[in-house]
C-alpha positions as CSV (number, residue, x, y, z in Angstrom):
1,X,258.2,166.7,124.1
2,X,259.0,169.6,126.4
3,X,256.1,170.6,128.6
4,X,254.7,173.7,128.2
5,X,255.1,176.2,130.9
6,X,252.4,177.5,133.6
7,X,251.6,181.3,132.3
8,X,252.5,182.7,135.6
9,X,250.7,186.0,134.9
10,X,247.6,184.2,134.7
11,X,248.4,182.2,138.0
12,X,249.0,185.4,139.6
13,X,245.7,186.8,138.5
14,X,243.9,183.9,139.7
15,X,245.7,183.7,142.9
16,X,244.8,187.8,143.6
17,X,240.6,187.0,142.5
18,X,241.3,184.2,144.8
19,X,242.3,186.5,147.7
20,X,239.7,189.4,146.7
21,X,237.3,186.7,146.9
22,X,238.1,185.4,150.2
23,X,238.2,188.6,152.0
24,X,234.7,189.8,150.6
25,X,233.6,187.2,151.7
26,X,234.9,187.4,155.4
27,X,234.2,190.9,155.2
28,X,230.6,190.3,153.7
29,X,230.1,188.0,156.3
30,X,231.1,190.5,159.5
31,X,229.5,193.5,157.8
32,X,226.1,194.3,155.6
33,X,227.3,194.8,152.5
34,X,226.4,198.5,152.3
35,X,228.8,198.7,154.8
36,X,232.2,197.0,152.8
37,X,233.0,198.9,150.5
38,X,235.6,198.4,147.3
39,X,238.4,200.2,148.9
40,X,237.9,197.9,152.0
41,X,238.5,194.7,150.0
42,X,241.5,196.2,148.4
43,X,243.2,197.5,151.4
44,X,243.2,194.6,153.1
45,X,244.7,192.8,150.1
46,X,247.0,195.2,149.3
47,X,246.2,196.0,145.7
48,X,244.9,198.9,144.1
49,X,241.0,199.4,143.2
50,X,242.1,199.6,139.3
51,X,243.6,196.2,140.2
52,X,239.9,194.8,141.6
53,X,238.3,195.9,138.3
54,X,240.6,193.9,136.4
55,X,239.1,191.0,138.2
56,X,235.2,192.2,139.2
57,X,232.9,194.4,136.8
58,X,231.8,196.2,140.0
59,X,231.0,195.4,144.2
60,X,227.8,194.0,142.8
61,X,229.3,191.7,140.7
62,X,231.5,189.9,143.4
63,X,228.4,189.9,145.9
64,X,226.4,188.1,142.8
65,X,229.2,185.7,142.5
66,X,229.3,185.5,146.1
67,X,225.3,184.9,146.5
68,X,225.3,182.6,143.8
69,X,228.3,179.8,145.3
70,X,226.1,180.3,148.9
71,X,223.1,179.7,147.0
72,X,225.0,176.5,145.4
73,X,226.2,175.0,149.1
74,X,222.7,176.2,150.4
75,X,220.8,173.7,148.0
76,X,223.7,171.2,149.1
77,X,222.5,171.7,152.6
78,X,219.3,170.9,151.9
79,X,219.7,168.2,149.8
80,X,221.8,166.3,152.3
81,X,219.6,167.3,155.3
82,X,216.5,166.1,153.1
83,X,218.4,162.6,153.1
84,X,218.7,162.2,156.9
85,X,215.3,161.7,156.7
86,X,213.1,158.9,157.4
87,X,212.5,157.9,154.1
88,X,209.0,156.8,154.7
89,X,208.4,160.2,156.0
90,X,205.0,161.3,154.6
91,X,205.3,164.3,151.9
92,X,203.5,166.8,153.9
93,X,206.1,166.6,157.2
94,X,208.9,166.6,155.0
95,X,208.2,169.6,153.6
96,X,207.3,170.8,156.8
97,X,210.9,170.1,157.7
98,X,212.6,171.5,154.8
99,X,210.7,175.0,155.4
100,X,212.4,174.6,158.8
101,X,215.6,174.1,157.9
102,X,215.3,176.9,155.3
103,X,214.4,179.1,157.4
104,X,217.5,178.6,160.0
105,X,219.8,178.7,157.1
106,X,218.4,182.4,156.4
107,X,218.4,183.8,159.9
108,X,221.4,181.9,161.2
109,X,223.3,182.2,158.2
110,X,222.7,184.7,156.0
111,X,220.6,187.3,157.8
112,X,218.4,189.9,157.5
113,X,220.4,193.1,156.3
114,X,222.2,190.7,153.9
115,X,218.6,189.1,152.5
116,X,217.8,192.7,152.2
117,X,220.4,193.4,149.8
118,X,219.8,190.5,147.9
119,X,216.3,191.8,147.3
120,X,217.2,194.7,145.9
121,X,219.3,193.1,143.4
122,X,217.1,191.0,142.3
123,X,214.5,194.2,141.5
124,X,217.2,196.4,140.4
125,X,218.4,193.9,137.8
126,X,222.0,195.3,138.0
127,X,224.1,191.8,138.2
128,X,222.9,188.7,136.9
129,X,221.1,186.9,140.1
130,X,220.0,183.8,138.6
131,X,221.6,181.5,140.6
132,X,218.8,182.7,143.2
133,X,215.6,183.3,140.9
134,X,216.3,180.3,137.9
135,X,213.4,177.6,137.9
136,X,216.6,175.2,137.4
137,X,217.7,176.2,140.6
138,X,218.0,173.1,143.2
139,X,215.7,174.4,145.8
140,X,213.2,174.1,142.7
141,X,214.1,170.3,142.4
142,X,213.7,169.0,145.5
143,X,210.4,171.2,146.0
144,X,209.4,169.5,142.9
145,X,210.5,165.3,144.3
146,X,209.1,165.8,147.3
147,X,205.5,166.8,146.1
148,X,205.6,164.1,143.3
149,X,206.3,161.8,145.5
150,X,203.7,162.6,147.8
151,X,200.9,163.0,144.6
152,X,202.2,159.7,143.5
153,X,201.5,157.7,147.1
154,X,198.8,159.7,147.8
155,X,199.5,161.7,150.7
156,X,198.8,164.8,148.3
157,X,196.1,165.7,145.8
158,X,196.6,168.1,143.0
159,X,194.9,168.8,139.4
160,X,198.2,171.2,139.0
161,X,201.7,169.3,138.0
162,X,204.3,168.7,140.4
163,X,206.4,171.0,139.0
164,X,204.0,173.8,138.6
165,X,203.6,173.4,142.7
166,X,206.8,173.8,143.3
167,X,207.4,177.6,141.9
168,X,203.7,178.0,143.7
169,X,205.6,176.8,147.1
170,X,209.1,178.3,146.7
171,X,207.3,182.0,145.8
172,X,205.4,181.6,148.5
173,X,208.6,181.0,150.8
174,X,210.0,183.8,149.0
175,X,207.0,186.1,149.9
176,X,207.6,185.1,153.4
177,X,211.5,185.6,153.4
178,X,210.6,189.3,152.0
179,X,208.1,189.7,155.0
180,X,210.3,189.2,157.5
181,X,212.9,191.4,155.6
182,X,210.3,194.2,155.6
183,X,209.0,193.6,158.8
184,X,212.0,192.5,161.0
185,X,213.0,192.0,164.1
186,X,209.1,191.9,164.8
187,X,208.4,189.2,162.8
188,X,209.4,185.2,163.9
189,X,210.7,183.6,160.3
190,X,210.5,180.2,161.1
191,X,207.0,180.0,163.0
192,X,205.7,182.4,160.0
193,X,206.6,180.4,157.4
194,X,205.8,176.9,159.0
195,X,202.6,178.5,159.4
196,X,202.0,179.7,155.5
197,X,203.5,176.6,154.7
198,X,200.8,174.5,156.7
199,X,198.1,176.5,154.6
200,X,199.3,175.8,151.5
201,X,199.4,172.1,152.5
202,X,195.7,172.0,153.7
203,X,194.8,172.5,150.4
204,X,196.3,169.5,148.7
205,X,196.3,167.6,151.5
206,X,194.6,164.2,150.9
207,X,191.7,164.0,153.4
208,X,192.4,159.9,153.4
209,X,196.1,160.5,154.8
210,X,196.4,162.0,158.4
211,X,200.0,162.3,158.9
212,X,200.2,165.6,158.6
């Protein structure tokens, strides 16, 4: 049976997305991404802007599909820094320690001006952002282990579902996230947020637990 061949116009087009994608995403990463623009991208590559349509509705919609595969390894980073600890850790530090690490992962890696632009996409509604805002995201689920666990062995108290506290705990990180954005460079992310954090925790604290 003879083997059908590769359509190598379609491994050409993905091997030019490919490319588009990779410089963005340098570029996005040296520059805000007011500052790259579409003609930028294609330069670089060598193509012509009708060529980067054929692959991207518009800049927004790369910088979605960019946002969302950060947002993917993000969650991964979490996740796996989530399992390098103790696992007897009570509830409250852990979260403690994932609003740290959160908040690194937003000033040393993504940044302000970029956080900024996120924002507005996500109020202007013009791409689809909800790889950041979905309840089904990943940050949601380990929110939502972390504070089940704890309700479960008692290190937290709640009449309100697990799951009901985690979208209370990830807007309120996302409140703080769009503080600092607002507010920046006068405004210290990490202490912030540990703070806010620390007061949300007070109140399902469980007095008989004094770990945290």
């Amino acid at each position: 049976m003879r083997q059908k061949k590769p359509d190598k116009r379609k491994m050409q087009g993905a091997e030019t997305k490919k490319k588009l994608y990779e410089i963005a995403e340098r570029l996005f990463a040296e520059h805000n991404f007011s500052d790259v623009m579409v003609e930028d991208i294609t330069d670089e590559a060598g193509i012509t802007k009708g060529a980067f349509y054929v692959h991207f509705e518009s800049k927004d919609a790369l910088i979605a599909l960019l946002i969302a595969d950060h947002t993917s390894r993000a969650d991964t980073n979490y996740k796996a820094f989530l399992e390098t600890l103790p696992p007897d850790m009570p509830a409250p530090n852990v979260l403690l320690a994932l609003t740290e690490r959160i908040t690194e992962v937003l000033a040393g890696t993504i940044g302000c001006d970029n956080m900024k632009k996120v924002y507005q996409m996500l109020l202007e509604g013009t791409v689809d952002t909800e790889a950041v805002k979905s309840y089904g995201r990943e940050l949601y689920v380990l929110f939502h282990g972390i504070l089940e666990r704890g309700i479960r062995k008692g290190e937290l108290k709640s009449t309100m579902p697990a799951e009901a506290l985690a979208r209370h705990f990830v807007a309120a990180f996302r409140g703080i996230s769009y503080e600092w954005c607002i507010r920046y460079p006068d405004f210290d992310l990490k202490e912030q947020a540990v703070e806010h954090i620390r007061l949300l925790l007070e109140g399902i604290h469980s007095p008989t637990n004094n770990n945290a």
